[in-house]
GUBASE-729741 format. One line per field, with one value per residue (C-alpha): residue number from 1; residue in one letter; x, y, z. Coordinates in steps of 0.1 Angstrom, whole numbers, plus 2048, in hexadecimal, padded with zeros to 3 digits. Example, Ala and Ser with C-alpha at 12.3 -4.5 7.8 and 13.67 -1.06 7.14 Angstrom:
// GUBASE-729741
resi	(1,2)
resn	(A,S)
c1	(87B,889)
c2	(7D3,7F5)
c3	(84E,847)
***
This chain:
// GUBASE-729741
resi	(1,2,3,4,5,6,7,8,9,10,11,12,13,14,15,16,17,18,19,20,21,22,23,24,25,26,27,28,29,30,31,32,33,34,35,36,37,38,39,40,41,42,43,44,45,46,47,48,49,50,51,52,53,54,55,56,57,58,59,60,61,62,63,64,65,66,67,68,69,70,71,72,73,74,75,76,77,78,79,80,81,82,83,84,85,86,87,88,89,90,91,92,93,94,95,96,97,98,99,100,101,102,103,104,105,106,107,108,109,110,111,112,113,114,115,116,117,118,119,120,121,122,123,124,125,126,127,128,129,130,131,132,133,134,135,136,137,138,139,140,141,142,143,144,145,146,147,148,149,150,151,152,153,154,155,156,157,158,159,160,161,162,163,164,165,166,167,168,169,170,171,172,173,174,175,176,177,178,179,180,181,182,183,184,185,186,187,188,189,190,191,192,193,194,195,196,197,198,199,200,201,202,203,204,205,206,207,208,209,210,211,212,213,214,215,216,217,218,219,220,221,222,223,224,225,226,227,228,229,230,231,232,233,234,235,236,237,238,239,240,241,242,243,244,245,246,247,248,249,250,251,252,253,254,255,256,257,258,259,260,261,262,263,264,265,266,267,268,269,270,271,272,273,274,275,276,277,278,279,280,281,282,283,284,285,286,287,288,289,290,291,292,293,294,295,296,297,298,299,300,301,302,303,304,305,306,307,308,309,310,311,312,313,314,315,316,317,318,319,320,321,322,323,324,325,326,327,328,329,330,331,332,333,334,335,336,337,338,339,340,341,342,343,344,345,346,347,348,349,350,351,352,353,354,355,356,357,358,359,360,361,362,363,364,365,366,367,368,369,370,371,372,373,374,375,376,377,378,379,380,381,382,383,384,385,386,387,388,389,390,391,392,393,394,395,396,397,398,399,400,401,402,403,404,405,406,407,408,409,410,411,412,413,414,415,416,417,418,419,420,421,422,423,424,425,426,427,428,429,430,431,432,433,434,435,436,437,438,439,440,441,442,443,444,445,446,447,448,449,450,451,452,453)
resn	(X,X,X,X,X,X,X,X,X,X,X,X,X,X,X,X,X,X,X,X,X,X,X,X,X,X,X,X,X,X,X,X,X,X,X,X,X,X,X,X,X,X,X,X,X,X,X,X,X,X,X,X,X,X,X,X,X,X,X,X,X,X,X,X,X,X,X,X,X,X,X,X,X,X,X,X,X,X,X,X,X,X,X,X,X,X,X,X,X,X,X,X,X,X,X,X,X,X,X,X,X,X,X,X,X,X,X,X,X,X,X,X,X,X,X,X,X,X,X,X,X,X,X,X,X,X,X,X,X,X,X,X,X,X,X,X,X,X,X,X,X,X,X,X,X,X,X,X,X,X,X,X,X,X,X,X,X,X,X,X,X,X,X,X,X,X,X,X,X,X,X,X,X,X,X,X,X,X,X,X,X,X,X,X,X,X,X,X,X,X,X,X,X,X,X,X,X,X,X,X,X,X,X,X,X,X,X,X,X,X,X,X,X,X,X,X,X,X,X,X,X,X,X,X,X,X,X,X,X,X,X,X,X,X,X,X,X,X,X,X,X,X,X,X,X,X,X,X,X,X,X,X,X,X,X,X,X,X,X,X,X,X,X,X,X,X,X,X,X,X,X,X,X,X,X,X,X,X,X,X,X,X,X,X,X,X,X,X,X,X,X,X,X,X,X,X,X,X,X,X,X,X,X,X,X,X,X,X,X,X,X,X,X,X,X,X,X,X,X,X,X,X,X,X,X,X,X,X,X,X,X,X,X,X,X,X,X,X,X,X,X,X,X,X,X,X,X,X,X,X,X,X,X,X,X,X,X,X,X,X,X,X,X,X,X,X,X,X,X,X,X,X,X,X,X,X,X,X,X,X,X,X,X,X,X,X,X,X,X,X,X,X,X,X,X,X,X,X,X,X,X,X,X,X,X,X,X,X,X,X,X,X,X,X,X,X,X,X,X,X,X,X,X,X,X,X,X,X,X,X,X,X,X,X,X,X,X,X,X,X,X,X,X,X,X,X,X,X,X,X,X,X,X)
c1	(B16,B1F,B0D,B23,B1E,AFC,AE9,AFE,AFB,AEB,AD2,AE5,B06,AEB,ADE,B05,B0F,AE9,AF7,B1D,B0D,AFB,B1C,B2F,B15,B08,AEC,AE1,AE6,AEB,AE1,ADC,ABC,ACD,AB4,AC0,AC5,A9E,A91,A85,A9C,AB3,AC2,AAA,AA8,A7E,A6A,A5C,A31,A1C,A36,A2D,A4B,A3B,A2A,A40,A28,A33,A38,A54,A6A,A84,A86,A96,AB9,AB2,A8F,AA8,ABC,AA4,A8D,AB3,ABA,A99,A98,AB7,AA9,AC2,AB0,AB8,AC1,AB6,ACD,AB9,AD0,ADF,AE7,AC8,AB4,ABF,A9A,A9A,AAF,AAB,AC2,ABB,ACF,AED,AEB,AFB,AE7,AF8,AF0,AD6,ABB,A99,A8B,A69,A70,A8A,A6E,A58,A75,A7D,A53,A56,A6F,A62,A3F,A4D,A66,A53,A4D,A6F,A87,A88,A9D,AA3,AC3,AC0,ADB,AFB,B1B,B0C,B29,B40,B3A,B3A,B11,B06,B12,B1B,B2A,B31,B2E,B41,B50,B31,B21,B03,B02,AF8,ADB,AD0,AD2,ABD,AA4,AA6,A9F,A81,A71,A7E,A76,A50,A4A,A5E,A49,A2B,A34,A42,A3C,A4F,A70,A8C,A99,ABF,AC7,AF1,B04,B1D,B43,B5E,B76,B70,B8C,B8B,B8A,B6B,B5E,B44,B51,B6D,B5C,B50,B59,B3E,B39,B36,B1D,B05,B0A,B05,AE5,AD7,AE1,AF8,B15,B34,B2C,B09,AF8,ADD,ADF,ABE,ACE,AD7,AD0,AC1,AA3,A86,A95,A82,A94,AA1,A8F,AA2,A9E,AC4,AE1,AF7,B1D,B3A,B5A,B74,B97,BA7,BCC,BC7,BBF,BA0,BA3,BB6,BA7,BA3,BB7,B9D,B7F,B64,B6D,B63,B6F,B6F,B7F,B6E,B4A,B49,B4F,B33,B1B,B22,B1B,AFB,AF1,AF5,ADF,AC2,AC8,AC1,AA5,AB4,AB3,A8E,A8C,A6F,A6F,A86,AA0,AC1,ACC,ADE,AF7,AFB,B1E,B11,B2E,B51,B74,B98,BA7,BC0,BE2,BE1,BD6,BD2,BF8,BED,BD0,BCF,BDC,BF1,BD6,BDE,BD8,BB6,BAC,BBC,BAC,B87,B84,B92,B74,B5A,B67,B67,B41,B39,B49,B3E,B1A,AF9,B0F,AFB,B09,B26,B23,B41,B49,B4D,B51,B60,B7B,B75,B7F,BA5,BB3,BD7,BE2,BCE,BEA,BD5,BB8,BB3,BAC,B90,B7A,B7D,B95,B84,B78,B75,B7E,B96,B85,B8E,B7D,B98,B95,BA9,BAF,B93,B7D,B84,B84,B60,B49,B5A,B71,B87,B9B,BB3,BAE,BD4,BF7,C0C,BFE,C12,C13,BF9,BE1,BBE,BB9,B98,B8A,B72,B5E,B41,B2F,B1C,B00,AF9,AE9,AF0,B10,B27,B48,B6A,B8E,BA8,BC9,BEF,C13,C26,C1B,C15,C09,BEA,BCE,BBD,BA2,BA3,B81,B5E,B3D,B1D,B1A,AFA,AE1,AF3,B0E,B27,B3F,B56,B6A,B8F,BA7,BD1,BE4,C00,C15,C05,BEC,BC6,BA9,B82,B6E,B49,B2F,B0C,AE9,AF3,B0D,B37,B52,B76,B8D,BAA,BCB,BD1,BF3,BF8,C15,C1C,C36)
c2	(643,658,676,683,66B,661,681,68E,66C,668,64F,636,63D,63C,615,60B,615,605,5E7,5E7,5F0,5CE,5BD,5CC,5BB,5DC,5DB,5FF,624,640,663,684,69D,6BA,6D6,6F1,6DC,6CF,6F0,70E,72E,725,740,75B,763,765,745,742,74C,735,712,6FA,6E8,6CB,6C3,6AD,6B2,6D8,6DF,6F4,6D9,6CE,6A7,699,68F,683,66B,65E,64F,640,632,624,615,606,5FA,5E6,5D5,5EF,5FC,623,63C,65F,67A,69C,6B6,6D8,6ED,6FF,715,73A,73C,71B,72B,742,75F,75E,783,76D,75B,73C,71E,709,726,71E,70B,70F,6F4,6F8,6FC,6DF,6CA,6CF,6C6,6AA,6A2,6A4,68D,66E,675,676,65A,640,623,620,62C,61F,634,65C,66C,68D,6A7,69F,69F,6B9,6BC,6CA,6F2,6E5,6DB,6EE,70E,71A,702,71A,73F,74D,72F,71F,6FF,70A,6EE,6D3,6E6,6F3,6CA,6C3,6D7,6CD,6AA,6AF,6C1,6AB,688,68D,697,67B,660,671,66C,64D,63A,616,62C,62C,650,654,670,67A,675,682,68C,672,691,6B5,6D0,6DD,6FD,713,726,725,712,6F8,6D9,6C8,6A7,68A,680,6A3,6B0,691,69A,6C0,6B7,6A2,6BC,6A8,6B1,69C,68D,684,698,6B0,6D3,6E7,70C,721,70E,6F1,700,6F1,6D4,6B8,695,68E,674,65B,638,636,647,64B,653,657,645,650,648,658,64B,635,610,604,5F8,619,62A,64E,666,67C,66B,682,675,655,643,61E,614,626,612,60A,62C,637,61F,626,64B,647,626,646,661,64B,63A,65F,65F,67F,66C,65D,63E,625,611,61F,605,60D,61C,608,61A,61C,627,635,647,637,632,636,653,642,653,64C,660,676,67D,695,682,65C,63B,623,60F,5E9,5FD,606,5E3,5D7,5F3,5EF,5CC,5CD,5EE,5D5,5BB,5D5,5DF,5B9,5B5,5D1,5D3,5E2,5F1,5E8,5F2,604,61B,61C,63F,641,62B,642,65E,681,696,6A5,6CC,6C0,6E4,6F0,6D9,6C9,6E1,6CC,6AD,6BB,6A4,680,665,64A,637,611,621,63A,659,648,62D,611,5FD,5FB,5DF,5E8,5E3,5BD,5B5,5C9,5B0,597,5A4,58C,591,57B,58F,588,593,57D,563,544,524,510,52E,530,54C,55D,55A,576,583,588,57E,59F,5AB,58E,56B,547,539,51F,526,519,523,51F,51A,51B,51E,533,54F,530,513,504,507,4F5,4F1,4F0,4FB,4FB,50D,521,546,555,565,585,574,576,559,558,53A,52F,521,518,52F,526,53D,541,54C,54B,551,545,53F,538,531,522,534,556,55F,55B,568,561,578,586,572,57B,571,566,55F,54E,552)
c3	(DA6,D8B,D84,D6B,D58,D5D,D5C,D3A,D27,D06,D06,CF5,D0F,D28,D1D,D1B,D3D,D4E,D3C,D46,D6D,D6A,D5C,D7A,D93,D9E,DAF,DB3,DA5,DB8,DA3,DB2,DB0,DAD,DBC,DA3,D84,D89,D93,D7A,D7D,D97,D8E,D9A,DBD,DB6,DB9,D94,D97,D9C,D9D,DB4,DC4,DD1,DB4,D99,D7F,D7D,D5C,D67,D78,D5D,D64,D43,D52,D71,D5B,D45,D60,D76,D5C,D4D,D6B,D77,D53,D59,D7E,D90,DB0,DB6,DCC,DC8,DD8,DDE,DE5,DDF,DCB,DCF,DB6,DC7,DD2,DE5,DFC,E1C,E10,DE7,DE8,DEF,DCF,DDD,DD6,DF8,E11,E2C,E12,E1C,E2B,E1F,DF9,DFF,E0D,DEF,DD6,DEE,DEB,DC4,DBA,DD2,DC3,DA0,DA4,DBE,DA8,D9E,DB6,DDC,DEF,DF2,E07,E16,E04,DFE,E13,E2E,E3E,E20,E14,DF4,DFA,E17,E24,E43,E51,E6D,E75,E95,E9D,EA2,E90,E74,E56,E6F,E7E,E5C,E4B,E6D,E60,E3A,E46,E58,E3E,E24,E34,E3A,E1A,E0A,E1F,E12,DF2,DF2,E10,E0F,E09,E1B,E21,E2A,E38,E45,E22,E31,E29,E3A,E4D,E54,E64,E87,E79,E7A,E55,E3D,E25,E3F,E3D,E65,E71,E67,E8E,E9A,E80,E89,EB1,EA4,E8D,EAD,EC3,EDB,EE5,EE3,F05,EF2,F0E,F00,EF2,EF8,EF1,ED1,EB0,EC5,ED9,ED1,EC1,EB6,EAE,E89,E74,E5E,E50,E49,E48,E2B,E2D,E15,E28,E0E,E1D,E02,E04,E22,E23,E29,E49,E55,E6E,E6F,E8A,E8D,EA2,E98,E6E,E64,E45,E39,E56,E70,E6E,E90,E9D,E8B,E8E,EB4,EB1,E9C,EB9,ED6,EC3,EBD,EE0,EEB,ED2,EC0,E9F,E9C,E89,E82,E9F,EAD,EA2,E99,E77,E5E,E4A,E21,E1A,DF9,DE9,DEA,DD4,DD3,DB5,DA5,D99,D78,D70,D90,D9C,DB9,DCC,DB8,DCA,DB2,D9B,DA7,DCC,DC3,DB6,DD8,DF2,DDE,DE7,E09,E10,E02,E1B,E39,E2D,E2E,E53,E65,E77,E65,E45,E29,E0B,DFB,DDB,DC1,DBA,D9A,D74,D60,D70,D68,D4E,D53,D48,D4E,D45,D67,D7A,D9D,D96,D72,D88,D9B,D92,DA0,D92,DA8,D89,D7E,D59,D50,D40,D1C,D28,D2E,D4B,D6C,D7A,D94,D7A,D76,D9D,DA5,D9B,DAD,DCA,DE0,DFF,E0F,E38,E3C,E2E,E38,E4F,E62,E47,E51,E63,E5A,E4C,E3E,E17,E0E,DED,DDC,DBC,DB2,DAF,DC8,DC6,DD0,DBE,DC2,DC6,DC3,DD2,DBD,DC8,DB6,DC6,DAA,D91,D77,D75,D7B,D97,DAF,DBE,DE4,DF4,DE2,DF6,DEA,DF2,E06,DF2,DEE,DDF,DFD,E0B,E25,E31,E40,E33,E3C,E34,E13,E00,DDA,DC6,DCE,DBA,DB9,DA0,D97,D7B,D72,D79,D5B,D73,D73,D7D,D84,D9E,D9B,DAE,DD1,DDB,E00,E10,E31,E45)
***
């Protein structure tokens, strides 16, 4: 994902980065809908005479950017992901006198938006999230007023107006709805983000004992529908497999603890999903900000490489997480004079805003992870990676004692058809790599450097 770059290309940047995407071994592109960049005079707190909402052929809608990608990337073989979310045209919202395009949307404008863009963009994209990162001020406001919860009572409603229409529109697709931020604050306001955990319990009205809430905001409930939920597990400085203090956040390495919330609230049945089977999860927006050139919130650049492919290992490990989405190629623009308010945009790229790689860049399409630092000699330890976007390969490990000199070969297997492998091997000290060719797709990793004890 990477709407800044995406929805402001020319059309030639726009064929050149479809292209590198497929180089990389991505499979899929995440762009956002954004409500008040589609929608005619968002701007005015009056609902322009006579548009129809629902209807994509309204010659008001203003499409061009958010065409341009999809058709680029269905034109490249790259499934999408269609985010439709906030900000809102001031007139999509229930107190236009505010003019804030995140407070309290209306749910029924926001389901004919939601309606419009699956019926425009059915035959080419496959799945749609519900509004992004619910849980943060920055997309929905309140969070709370008087102490009490609001954002995850107002998203329940967003959703069911938005998922109907969606499904009417575009029936085989896979609506995700949750997108939400990794850690809140305890703290009550408008703007202070909630917890991840607590805002799902809030939006299914359970409490944190999962028992049901049936007063205030929640009388009358009626259960949530969802194919899927999407989260964002940033970890920001931690490690991958770090596990967050908090228990109501969930980053990277708190999979389990979410899937086990989501497994309770559809147990109860206060998230309603076809057959009532249990939702997979989509981690669909994800990086590390690197310092350089980020000196206030960046990790070093070797750490990113390292933390990236250890998340996509965690991903691959943990139960019913189906994907994770690499937030973003290129870093954002920098106003060093502005001091940490000049790096307000995200540093989390592959590239480097001038477009020179990071060493991330090199290990994505093929990561590797050794799942031990310093193992007993002679300890089998675990061999992980991927050949992206997928697909059968054979592949060899590669093995050498010292920085030089040449490898060897000392296991060969084929992947599954998603281009994964796992396997054990003895623990040695030196370098590790694997490699593999043949069928229009190769690759060769990175060294990993083991050493046993």
């Amino acid at each position: 994902m990477d709407d800044q770059l995406l929805l402001n290309a020319t059309p030639q940047r726009l064929e050149q980065t479809m292209t590198r995407f497929q180089a990389l071994g991505v499979d899929r592109v995440r762009v956002s809908a954004f409500w008040y960049g589609r929608a005619p005079r968002a701007h005015s707190r009056a609902k322009p005479s006579g548009f129809d909402g629902s209807n994509p052929r309204d010659p008001l809608y203003k499409w061009g950017p958010l065409d341009r990608v999809v058709n680029a990337a269905a034109r490249h073989g790259l499934k999408v992901l269609i985010s439709i979310t906030t900000p809102a045209p001031y007139w999509g919202t229930t107190v236009p006198s505010k003019l804030n395009p995140v407070w309290k949307p209306d749910p029924v404008e926001f389901g004919r938006f939601a309606h419009a863009v699956a019926a425009r963009y059915a035959s080419l994209a496959d799945q749609y999230a519900v509004l992004n990162e619910a849980n943060q001020g920055a997309w929905l406001q309140p969070q709370s007023s008087h102490g009490k919860l609001v954002a995850p009572h107002v998203y329940r409603a967003l959703v069911q107006a938005a998922y109907p229409r969606i499904k009417a529109a575009d029936p085989t697709s896979r609506v995700l709805i949750g997108e939400l931020a990794p850690s809140g604050s305890d703290k009550r306001s408008a703007k202070r983000p909630t917890r991840p955990l607590e805002f799902l319990r809030a939006m299914a009205c359970r409490d944190r004992r999962f028992h049901a809430v049936r007063t205030g905001r929640c009388r009358g409930f009626t259960p949530v529908p969802a194919d899927a939920l999407g989260h964002h597990p940033y970890s920001f400085f931690g490690a991958p497999g770090d596990r967050s203090p908090d228990r109501d956040d969930a980053a990277i390495g708190d999979g389990r603890r979410l899937l086990k919330t989501l497994d309770r609230l559809t147990a109860s049945g206060s998230i309603a999903t076809p057959g009532h089977r249990k939702l997979d999860v989509y981690y669909t927006e994800f990086g590390y900000q690197t310092d350089p050139p980020d000196p206030f919130s960046g990790i070093p650049l070797r750490r990113q490489d390292l933390y990236l492919q250890r998340a996509a290992y965690i991903v691959w490990k943990t139960p019913r997480i189906r994907a994770i989405n690499q937030f973003r190629l290129t870093d954002g623009p920098i106003d060093t004079a502005d001091g940490v308010s000049g790096f307000h945009e995200f540093q989390s790229g592959l590239l480097f805003a001038s477009g020179r790689r990071k060493p991330a860049f090199k290990s994505f399409a093929h990561p590797f992870v050794i799942a031990a630092s310093r193992p007993r000699r002679g300890q089998k330890v675990r061999f992980w990676g991927q050949a992206r976007p997928g697909g059968a390969h054979v592949v060899a490990i590669d093995f050498r004692r010292g920085r030089r000199g040449k490898y060897k070969q000392v296991a060969r297997l084929r992947t599954d058809a998603h281009g994964y492998f796992s396997l054990r091997l003895h623990a040695r000290t030196g370098y590790f790599r694997y490699r593999y060719g043949g069928g229009g797709a190769s690759g060769r990793t990175r060294a990993q450097h083991l050493v046993a004890v």
